[in-house]
C-alpha positions in Angstrom: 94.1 90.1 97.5 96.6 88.3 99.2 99.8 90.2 100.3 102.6 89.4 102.1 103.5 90.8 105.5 107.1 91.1 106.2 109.6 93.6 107.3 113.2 93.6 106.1 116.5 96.1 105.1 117.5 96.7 102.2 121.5 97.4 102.4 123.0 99.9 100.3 124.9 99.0 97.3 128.7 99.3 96.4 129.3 100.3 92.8 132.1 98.6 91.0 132.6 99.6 87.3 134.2 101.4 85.2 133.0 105.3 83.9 132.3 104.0 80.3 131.5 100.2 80.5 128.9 99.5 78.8 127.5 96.7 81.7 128.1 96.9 85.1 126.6 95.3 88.2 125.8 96.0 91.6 126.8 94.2 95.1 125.1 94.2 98.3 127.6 95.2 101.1 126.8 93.3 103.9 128.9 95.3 106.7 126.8 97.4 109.0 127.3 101.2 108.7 129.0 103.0 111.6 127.7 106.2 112.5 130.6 108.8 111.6 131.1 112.2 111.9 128.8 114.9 110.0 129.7 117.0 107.4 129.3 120.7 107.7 127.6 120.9 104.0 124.8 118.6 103.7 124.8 116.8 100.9 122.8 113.9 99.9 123.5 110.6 98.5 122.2 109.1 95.5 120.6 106.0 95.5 118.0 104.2 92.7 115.7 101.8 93.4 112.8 100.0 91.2 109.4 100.4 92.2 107.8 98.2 94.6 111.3 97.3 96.5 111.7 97.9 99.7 114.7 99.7 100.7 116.6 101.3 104.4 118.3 104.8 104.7 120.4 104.4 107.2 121.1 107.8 109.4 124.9 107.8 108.7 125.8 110.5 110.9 124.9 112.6 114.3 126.4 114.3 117.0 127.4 111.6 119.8 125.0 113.5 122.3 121.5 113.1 120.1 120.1 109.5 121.0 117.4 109.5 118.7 116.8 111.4 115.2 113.5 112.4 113.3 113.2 111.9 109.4 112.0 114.7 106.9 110.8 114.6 103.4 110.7 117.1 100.7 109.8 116.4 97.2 112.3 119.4 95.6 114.7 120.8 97.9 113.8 123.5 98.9 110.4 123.7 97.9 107.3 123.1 99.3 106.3 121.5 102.7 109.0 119.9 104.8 106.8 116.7 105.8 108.1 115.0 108.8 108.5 111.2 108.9 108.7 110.3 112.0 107.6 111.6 115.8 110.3 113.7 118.1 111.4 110.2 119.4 112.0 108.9 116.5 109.5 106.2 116.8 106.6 105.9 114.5 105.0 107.5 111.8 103.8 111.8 111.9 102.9 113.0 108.3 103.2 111.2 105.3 99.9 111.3 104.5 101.0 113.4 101.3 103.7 111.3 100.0 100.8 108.4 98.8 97.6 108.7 98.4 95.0 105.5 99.3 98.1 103.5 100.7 98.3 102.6 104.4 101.3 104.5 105.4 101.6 102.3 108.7 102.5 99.5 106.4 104.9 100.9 104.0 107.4 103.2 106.6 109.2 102.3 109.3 111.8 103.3 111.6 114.2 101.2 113.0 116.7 102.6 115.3 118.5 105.8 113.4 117.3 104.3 109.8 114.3 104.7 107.5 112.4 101.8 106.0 110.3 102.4 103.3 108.4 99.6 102.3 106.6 98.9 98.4 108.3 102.2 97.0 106.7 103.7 94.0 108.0 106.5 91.9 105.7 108.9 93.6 107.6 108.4 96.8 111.3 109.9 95.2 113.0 113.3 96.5 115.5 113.9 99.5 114.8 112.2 102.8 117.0 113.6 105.4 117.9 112.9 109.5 117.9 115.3 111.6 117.2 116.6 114.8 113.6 117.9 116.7 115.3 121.5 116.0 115.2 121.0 112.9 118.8 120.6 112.1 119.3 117.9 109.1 122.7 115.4 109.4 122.7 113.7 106.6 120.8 113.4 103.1 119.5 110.9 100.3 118.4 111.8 96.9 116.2 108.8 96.2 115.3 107.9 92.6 112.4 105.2 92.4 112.2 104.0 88.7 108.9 103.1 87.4 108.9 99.1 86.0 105.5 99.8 83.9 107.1 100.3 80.0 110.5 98.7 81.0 112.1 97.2 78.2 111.9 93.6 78.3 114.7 91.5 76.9 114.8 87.9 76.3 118.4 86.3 75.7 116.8 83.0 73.8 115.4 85.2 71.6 118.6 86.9 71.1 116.7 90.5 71.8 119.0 92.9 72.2 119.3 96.1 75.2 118.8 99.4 75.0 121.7 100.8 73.2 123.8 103.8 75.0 123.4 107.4 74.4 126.7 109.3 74.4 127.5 113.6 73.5 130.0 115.8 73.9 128.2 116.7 77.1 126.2 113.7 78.7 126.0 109.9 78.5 122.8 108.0 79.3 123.3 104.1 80.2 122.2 101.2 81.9 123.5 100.0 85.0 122.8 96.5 85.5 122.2 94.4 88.8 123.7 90.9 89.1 121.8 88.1 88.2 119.0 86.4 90.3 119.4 82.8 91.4 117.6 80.4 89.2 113.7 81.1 90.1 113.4 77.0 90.2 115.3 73.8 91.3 114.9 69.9 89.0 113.2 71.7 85.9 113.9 74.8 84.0 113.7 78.0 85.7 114.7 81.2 84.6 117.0 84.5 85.8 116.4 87.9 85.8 118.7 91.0 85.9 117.7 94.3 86.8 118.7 97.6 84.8 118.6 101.0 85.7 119.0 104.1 84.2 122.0 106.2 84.6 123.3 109.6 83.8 127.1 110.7 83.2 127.7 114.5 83.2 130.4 116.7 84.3 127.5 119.4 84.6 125.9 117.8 87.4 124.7 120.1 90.8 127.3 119.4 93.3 125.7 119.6 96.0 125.1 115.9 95.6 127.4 112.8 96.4 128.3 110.3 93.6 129.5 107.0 94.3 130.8 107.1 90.9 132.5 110.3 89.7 130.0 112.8 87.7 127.4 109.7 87.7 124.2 109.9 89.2 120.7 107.8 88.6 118.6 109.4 85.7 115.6 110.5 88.3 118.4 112.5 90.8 117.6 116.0 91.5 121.5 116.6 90.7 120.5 116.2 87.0 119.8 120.1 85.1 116.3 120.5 84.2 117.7 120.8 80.5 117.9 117.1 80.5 114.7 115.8 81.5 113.2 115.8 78.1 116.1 113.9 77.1 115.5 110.9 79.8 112.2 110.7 80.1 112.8 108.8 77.1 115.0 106.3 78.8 113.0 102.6 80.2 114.2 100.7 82.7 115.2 97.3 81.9 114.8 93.6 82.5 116.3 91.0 81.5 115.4 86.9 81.5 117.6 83.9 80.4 116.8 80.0 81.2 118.3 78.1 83.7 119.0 74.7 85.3 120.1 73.6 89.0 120.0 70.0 90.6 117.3 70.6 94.0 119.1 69.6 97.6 117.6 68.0 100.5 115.6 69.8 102.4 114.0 67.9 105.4 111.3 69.5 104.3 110.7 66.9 101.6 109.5 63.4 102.4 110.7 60.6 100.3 107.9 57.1 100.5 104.4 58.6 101.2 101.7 56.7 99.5 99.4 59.5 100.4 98.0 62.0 97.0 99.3 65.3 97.5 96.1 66.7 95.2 96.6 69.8 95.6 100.2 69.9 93.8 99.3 67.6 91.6 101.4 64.6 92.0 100.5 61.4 91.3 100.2 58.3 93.9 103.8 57.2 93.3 105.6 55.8 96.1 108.9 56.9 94.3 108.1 60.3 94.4 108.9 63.2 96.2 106.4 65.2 98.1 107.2 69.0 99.1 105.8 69.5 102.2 104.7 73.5 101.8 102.0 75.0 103.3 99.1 76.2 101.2 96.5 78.8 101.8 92.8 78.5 100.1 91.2 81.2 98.9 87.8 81.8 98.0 87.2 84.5 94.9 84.6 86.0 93.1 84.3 85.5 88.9 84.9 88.5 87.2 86.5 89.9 90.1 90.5 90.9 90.1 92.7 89.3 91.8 96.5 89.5 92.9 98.6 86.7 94.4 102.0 87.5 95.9 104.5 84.3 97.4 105.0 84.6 100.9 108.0 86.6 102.3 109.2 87.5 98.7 111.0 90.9 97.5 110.5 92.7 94.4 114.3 92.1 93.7 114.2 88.4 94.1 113.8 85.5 92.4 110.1 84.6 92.4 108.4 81.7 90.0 104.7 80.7 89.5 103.3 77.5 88.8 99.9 76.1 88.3 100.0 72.6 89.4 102.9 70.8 87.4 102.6 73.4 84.8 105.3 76.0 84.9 104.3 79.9 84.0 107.8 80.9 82.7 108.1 84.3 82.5 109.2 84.3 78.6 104.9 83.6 78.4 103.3 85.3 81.4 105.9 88.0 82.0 103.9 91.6 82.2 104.2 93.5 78.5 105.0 90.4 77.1 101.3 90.9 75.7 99.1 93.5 76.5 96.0 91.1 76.1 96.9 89.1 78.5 94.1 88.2 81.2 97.0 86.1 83.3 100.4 87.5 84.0 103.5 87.9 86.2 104.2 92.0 86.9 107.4 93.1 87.8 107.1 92.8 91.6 106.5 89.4 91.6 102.9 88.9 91.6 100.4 86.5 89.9 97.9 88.9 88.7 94.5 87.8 87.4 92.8 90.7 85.2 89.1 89.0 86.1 89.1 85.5 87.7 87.3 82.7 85.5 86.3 79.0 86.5 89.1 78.1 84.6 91.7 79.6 87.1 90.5 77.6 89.6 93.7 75.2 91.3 96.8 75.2 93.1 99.2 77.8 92.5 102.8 77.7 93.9 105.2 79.8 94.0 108.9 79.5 94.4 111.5 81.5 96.2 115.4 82.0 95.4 114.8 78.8 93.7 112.5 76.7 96.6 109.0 75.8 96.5 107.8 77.9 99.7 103.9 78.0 99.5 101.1 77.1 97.8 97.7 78.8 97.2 94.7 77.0 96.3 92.3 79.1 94.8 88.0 78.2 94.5 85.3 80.3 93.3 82.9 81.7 96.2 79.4 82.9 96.0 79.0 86.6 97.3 77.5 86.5 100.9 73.7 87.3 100.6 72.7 91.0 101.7 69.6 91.4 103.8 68.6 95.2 104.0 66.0 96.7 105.8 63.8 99.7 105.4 66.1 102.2 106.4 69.2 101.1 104.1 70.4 104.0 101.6 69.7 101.4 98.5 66.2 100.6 100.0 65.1 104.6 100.3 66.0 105.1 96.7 64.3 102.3 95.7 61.2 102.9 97.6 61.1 106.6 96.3 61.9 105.9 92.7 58.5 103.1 92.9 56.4 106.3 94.5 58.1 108.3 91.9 56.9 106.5 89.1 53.5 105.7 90.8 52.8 109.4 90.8 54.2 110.1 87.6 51.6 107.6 86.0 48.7 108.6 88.0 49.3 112.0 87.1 49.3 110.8 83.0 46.1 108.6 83.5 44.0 111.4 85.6 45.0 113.5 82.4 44.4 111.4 80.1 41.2 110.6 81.7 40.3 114.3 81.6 40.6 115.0 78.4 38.6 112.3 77.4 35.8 114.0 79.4 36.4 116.8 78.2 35.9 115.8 74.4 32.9 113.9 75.7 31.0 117.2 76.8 32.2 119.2 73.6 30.3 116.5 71.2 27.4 116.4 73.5 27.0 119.5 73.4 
C-alpha cells in the first residue's frame, strides 16, 4: 500500500448563506486565529468534516499566563472516559488508543503549538475535543461531526441526476450544504470537478449549549441535535457531486519541450514535438490476487485528485466508487486508486494529478513472493510434523487391528 506522508492545517471555514437557500458554499478563511479571551460557559463549536480529511482545532482561547495547553476527548459529553490527547506539555500523543482501533495514532494526531491536528478522520473519531489546562480546566470546545462518504449520493450533472431534495416541518429542516467547487482535476484534456455536500440540520429546538455559525443550524452528526431526530437523519447521505471540465495547461519548467528520448513509462510516443512531463515515478512490485491501494503524493481528501493509466484517463463518471458495486478498479472518495485484487492486466504506469498538474507517477509490476525457508522449530513445521505422526499412528493402529482380527477368525475356523 502506498500512502502519502504529509502534514498540513486544515483552516476553519466561514459560512456565508442564507437560513433557507437551498445551495450554499463554504470558504476557507485564510487569516490566522488570535487567541482571545475565554468564555465563562464552555461551549463548543460545531464544525463537519468528511471522512478521511484532515482537519486543525485551533485552541481559541487561554488565560495569558498558561504557555502550553493539553487536549481532551469525550465521545458524549459527559459521559464516559475523559481521554487525554496530548502530554502535560502539550507535546505529543497520551491516550488515544480508544478513539481507533488498528490505526497508528502517531500518524493520524498532532499537536502543533495550541492546536489539534487530526489526520485521515473517520466517523469513529466525532464528539467534543476540548483545550484545557493540566488541572483539568477546559477553555474552549468543538463539537466535531465526521460524515461517512461510504453510501453518499453520487450525482452526475451530464447525466442531468438530480440532488437530494430538502426535507422541511413545522419543526426542523434537513439540507445540504455544499462546498465550492474543485479546480479542474486535469490541464489540455477533459478533467472533471467535484463538490462536496454535507448534511445539515435547522431547528429552533437545538441544545444551546453549542455555538452555531449560522443561527439554529448545526451539522446533522452534532451532539446539539435531540435524540428524537436521529432516526430521522440517519436517513440523510452525504453528497458528491461531478461535472466535466476543460483548462488550457501553463508552463511549468518542469516540462521539457525537444527530447527525442521515449518517455515509456507515460506512454508518449518518440515525437520531437511533444511535450514530456518531467514527474517522478515510483515502481512498485505487487502480488496477483493481492489488494492494493494507490494514493498521489501530497494529496487531500478535499482536493482535486485524477488517475490515469498511461494516456488513458479514468474519469470519475466510470471508476468513481458506487458508481458500480462490481467494480474490481475504482476511485473512493479520498482520492485513492483502489485495486479489489491485482491482475496481470493492471500492470503499467499510473499517474495521478493534483489541483489540475501531473505530480507523480507509479509504475506498477507483478513480484513473486520471497521464498520462505523454515526450520524444524517453526510453528508451521511442528504442526506439520505432528499431524504426519498423527496419521502414522492412526493407521498403524487400523492395520495392527485389522491384522488381528484376521487372526482371530484364522484360529476360530481351525479350530
Amino acid at each position: 500500500m502506498l500512502l502519502p506522508h504529509t502534514i498540513f492545517s486544515f483552516i476553519p471555514v466561514l459560512w456565508a448563506l442564507s437560513a433557507y437557500a437551498s445551495e450554499f458554499v463554504i470558504e476557507e478563511e485564510e487569516d490566522i486565529f488570535k487567541i482571545q479571551s475565554c468564555p465563562a460557559f464552555l461551549m463548543f463549536q460545531n464544525a463537519a468534516y468528511l471522512a478521511d480529511m484532515t482537519f486543525e482545532l485551533p485552541c481559541l482561547c487561554k488565560p495569558k499566563e498558561v504557555t502550553s495547553v493539553v487536549w481532551y476527548y469525550q465521545k458524549k459529553l459527559g459521559k464516559g472516559h475523559t481521554k487525554v490527547l496530548s502530554d502535560f506539555n502539550g507535546m505529543k500523543i497520551l491516550d488515544t488508543s480508544q478513539l481507533r482501533f488498528g490505526s497508528p495514532i502517531s500518524s493520524r494526531f498532532s499537536i502543533l503549538m495550541f492546536s489539534l491536528v487530526v489526520f485521515n478522520a473517520q466517523p469513529e473519531d466525532s464528539g467534543h475535543y476540548m483545550c484545557g489546562s493540566v488541572k483539568g480546566d477546559y477553555f474552549y470546545g468543538y463539537d466535531v461531526d465526521v460524515q461517512s462518504y461510504s453510501n453518499a449520493q453520487i450525482t452526475f450533472q451530464e447525466q442531468n441526476k438530480k440532488p437530494q431534495m430538502d426535507v422541511e416541518t413545522k419543526t426542523y429542516k434537513i439540507f445540504t450544504l455544499y462546498w465550492d467547487w474543485t479546480v479542474c482535476d486535469r490541464c489540455g484534456v477533459r478533467g472533471e470537478q467535484r463538490r462536496i455536500g454535507l448534511c445539515y440540520f435547522h431547528s429552533h429546538y437545538l441544545y444551546f449549549r453549542y455555538k452555531k455559525t449560522i443561527p439554529d443550524v448545526v451539522s446533522c452528526g452534532s451532539a446539539a441535535v435531540p435524540p428524537r431526530y436521529h432516526h430521522i437523519l440517519k436517513k440523510r447521505k452525504a453528497e458528491i457531486m461531478v461535472r466535466s471540465c476543460f483548462t488550457q495547461c501553463p508552463k511549468p519548467p518542469n516540462f521539457v519541450e525537444g527530447q527525442t528520448f521515449i518517455f515509456d513509462l507515460f506512454g508518449y510516443t518518440n515525437d520531437k514535438n511533444k511535450k514530456v512531463p518531467k514527474v517522478p515515478v515510483q515502481v512498485h512490485m505487487h502480488f496477483i490476487a493481492q489488494p492494493l491501494i494507490l494514493a498521489c503524493p501530497g494529496a487531500r481528501a478535499e482536493q482535486a485528485v485524477a488517475w490515469d493509466k498511461g494516456q488513458r484517463q479514468l474519469y470519475r463518471q466510470e471508476y468513481m466508487m458506487g458508481v458500480n458495486n462490481s467494480m474490481r478498479l475504482y476511485i473512493d472518495h479520498g482520492n485513492h486508486l483502489v485495486f479489489r485484487d491485482f491482475q496481470l492486466s493492471d500492470t503499467g504506469t499510473y499517474f495521478c494529478w493534483k489541483q489540475g498538474q501531473m505530480v507523480a507517477g507509479i509504475k506498477l509490476k507483478i513480484g513473486l513472493p520471497p521464498r520462505i525457508h523454515r526450520s524444524f522449530t517453526d510453528p508451521e513445521s511442528i504442526f506439520a510434523m505432528q499431524t504426519i505422526l498423527s496419521s502414522y499412528f492412526i493407521l498403524m493402529i487400523i492395520f495392527i487391528f485389522i491384522k488381528c482380527m484376521k487372526c482371530c477368525n484364522y484360529y476360530f475356523v481351525c479350530f
